[in-house]
Structure formats: C-alpha cells, structure tokens
N, C-alpha and C positions, 0 to 999 in steps of 0.2 A: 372249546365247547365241551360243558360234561351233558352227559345225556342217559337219564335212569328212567329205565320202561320196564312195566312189571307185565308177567303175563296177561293178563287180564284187560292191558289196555291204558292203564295209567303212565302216565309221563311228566316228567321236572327235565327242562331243558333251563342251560345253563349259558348262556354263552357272552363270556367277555368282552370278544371284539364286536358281536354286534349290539354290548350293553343289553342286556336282555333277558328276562325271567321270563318261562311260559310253562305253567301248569295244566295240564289236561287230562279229564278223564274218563272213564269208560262210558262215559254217557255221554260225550263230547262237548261238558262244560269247561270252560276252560278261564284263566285268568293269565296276561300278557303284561308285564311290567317292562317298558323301553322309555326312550329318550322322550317318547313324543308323552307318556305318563301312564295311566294303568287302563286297563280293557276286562271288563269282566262280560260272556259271551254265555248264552245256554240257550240251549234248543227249545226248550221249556218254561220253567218259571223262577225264577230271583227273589225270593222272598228276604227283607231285612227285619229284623225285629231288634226292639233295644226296651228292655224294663226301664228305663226312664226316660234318657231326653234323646233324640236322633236328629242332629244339623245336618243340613246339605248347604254348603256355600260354595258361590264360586266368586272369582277377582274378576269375572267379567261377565256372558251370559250363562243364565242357568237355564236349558230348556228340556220342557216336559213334552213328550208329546204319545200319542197312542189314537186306538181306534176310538174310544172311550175311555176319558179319564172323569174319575169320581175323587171329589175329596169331601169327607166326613170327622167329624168333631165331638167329642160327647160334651165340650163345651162352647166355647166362643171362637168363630173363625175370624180374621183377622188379614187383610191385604192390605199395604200402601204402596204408596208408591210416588216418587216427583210428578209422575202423569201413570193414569191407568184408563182403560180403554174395553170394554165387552160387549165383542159382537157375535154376532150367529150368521148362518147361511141362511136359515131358514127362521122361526119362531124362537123367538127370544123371550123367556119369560122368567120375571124378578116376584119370588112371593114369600113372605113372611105371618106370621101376626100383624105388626106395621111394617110399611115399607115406608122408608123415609130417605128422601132424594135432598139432599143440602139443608 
C-alpha cells in the first residue's frame, strides 16, 4: 500500500492487495476505484458539465433518484421505452400546448 497525505488534508491511497484507488480531499470529497467499480462521494454538490454531448449508460439499471428531480431541455425531450409508466402520490398533472395521449 502506498499512501501520500499532504498537510492540509489531501490523500492518494494506493493499495494493490486490496485492488484499490481512493482519492480524498480536504473538503472530504472523495473518489474510490475498487473491484466492485468506481464511487464518486462529496458532502456537497457534483457538478458535471461537458461543451457538447454527456452519455450515461448503464448494461443493466440506470437509477435517478433525489428529493426533487427536474429535467429541462431548450429543445425536444424525448423518453421510450418497451413499457413506460407515470405515477404520482398525489396530483399528477400532464400540460402542454396540445397534449396528445395515442
């Protein structure tokens, strides 16, 4: 295992036999690469940005989830799916210019 910590709080842990990268820092964000795949962790907020196109795919499930999730478009949003399904606990409401059901 190598292991570099800088005063301040930052650390690169290195370690062979348990397969394993983990980066952390003084603000206790941290990023964990092991067998089981990567872990990105912050107390705070994760911002991704990409000037042109940014994919998330997964081979199996992909799930979103939060207290509030928003998603916004400055053009055309787009879902399919083999079967899709949206429900509410409460008030569910579909509004556009036209809304058009089949």
């Amino acid at each position: 295992q190598i292991k570099l910590d800088t005063p301040a709080g930052n650390s690169l842990v290195m370690d062979e036999s348990g397969k394993s990268v983990k980066i952390t820092d003084q603000n206790n964000n941290s990023i964990t690469m092991d067998t089981s795949g990567i872990k990105i962790d912050s107390p705070k907020n994760i911002d991704i940005n990409a000037q042109v196109n940014l994919t998330l795919k997964a081979g199996a499930t992909l799930s979103i989830g939060g207290v509030t999730i928003s998603v916004k478009a400055d053009g055309n949003v787009s879902m399919e799916g083999a079967m899709a399904k949206l429900a509410g606990q409460g008030m569910t409401e579909i509004s556009g210019g036209m809304v058009k059901i089949n």
